[in-house]
C-alpha positions in Angstrom: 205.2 -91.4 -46.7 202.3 -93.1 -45.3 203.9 -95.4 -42.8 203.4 -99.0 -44.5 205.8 -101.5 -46.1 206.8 -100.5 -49.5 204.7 -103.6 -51.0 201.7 -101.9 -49.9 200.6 -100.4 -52.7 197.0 -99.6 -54.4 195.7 -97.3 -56.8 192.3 -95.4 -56.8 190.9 -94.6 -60.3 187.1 -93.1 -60.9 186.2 -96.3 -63.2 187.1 -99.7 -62.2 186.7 -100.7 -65.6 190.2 -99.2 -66.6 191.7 -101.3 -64.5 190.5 -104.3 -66.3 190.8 -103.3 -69.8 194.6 -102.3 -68.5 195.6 -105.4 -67.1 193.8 -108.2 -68.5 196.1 -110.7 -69.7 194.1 -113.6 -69.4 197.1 -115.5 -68.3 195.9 -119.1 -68.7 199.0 -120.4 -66.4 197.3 -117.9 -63.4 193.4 -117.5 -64.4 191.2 -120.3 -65.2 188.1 -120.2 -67.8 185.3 -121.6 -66.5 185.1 -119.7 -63.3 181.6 -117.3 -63.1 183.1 -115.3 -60.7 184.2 -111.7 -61.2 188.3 -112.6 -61.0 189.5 -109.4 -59.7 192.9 -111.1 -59.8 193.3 -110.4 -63.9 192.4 -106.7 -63.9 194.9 -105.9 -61.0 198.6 -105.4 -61.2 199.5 -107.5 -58.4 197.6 -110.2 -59.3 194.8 -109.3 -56.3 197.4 -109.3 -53.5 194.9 -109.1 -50.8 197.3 -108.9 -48.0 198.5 -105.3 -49.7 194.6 -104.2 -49.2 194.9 -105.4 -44.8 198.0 -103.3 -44.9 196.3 -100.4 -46.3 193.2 -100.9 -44.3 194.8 -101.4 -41.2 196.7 -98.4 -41.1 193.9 -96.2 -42.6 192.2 -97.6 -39.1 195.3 -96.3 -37.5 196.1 -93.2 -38.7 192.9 -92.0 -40.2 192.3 -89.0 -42.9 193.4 -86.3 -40.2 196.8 -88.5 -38.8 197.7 -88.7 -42.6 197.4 -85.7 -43.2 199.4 -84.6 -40.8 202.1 -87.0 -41.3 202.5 -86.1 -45.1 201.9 -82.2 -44.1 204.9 -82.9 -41.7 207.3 -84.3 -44.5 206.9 -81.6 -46.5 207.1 -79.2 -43.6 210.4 -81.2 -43.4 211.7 -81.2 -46.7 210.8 -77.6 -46.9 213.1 -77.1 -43.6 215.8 -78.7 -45.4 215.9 -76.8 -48.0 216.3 -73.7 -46.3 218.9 -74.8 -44.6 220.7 -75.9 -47.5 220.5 -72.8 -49.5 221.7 -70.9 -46.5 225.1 -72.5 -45.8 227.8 -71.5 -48.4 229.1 -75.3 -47.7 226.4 -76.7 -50.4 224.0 -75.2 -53.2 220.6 -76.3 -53.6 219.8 -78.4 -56.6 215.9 -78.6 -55.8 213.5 -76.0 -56.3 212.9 -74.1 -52.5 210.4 -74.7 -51.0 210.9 -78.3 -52.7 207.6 -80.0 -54.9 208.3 -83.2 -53.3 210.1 -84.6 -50.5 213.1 -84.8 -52.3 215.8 -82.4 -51.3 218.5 -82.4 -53.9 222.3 -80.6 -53.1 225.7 -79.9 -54.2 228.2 -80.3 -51.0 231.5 -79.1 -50.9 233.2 -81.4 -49.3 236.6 -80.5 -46.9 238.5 -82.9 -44.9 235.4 -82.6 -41.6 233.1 -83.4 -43.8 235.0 -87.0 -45.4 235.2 -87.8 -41.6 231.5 -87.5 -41.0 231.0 -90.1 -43.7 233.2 -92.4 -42.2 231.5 -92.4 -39.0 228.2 -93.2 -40.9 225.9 -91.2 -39.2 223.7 -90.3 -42.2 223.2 -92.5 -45.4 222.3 -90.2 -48.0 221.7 -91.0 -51.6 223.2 -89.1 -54.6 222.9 -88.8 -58.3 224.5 -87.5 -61.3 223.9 -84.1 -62.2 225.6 -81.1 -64.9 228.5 -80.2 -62.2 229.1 -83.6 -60.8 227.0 -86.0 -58.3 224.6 -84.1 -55.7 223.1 -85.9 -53.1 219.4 -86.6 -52.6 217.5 -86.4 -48.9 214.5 -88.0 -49.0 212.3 -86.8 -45.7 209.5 -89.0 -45.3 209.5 -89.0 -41.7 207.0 -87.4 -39.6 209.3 -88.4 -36.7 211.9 -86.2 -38.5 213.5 -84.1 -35.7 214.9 -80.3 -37.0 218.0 -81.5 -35.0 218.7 -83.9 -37.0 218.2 -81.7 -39.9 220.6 -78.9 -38.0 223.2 -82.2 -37.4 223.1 -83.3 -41.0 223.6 -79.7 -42.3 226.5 -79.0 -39.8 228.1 -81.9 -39.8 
């Protein structure tokens, strides 16, 4: 959702302290004793992977408070769309709440023989999962490129 590489992560809590009661391991083969420093390394999950932090920072630089919030306000604007769109044709029933909590947009689709050519063609990869009256598929819309289009095309293909 916010436009970096999935091993960018980080994870803001009010105490820092929590974070190194948490995840203190004091693995000798990684951490040394000895060292006076403040090792931020043991009280973080990924071992103090600096590079995640540039990632973070240099899109933060990019994008800003208002540019991510507008990109996250546009996914969900999305997945909202979606979901409309969904419950409206009789060809699938909406699994997800509507509007959706998240930008997960879960449906039933009823397939016919159109819609088993479609796949074939591989225009849209979409996931699916189990559910009580078979598997559904899951859209996940964390674009902010998203198109309503493409959303039209999915729905009517």
């Amino acid at each position: 959702m916010l436009g970096v590489p999935l091993q960018c992560s980080f994870l803001l809590a009010p105490d820092a302290r929590r974070f190194q009661r948490a995840d203190s391991l004091t693995a000798a083969y990684l951490f040394h004793p000895g060292n006076e420093g403040y090792d931020l390394g043991d009280s973080t999950v990924g071992c103090g992977r600096r590079p995640d932090a540039v990632k973070m920072f240099l899109s933060w630089n990019w994008y800003g408070r208002s540019g991510y919030e507008q990109r996250v306000n546009r996914a969900y604007e999305n997945a909202a769309l979606l979901a409309g769109k969904i419950a409206a044709n009789p060809r699938f029933t909406l699994v997800s709440e509507n509007p959706p909590p998240c930008l997960q947009v879960c449906f039933y689709f009823h397939a016919d023989e159109e819609a088993e050519r479609t796949d074939r063609q591989g225009r849209f990869l979409v996931d699916f999962a189990p559910g009580p009256h078979g598997e559904f598929f899951r859209a996940v819309l964390n674009s902010p490129n998203q198109k309503e289009e493409t959303l039209d095309e999915l729905v009517l293909a």
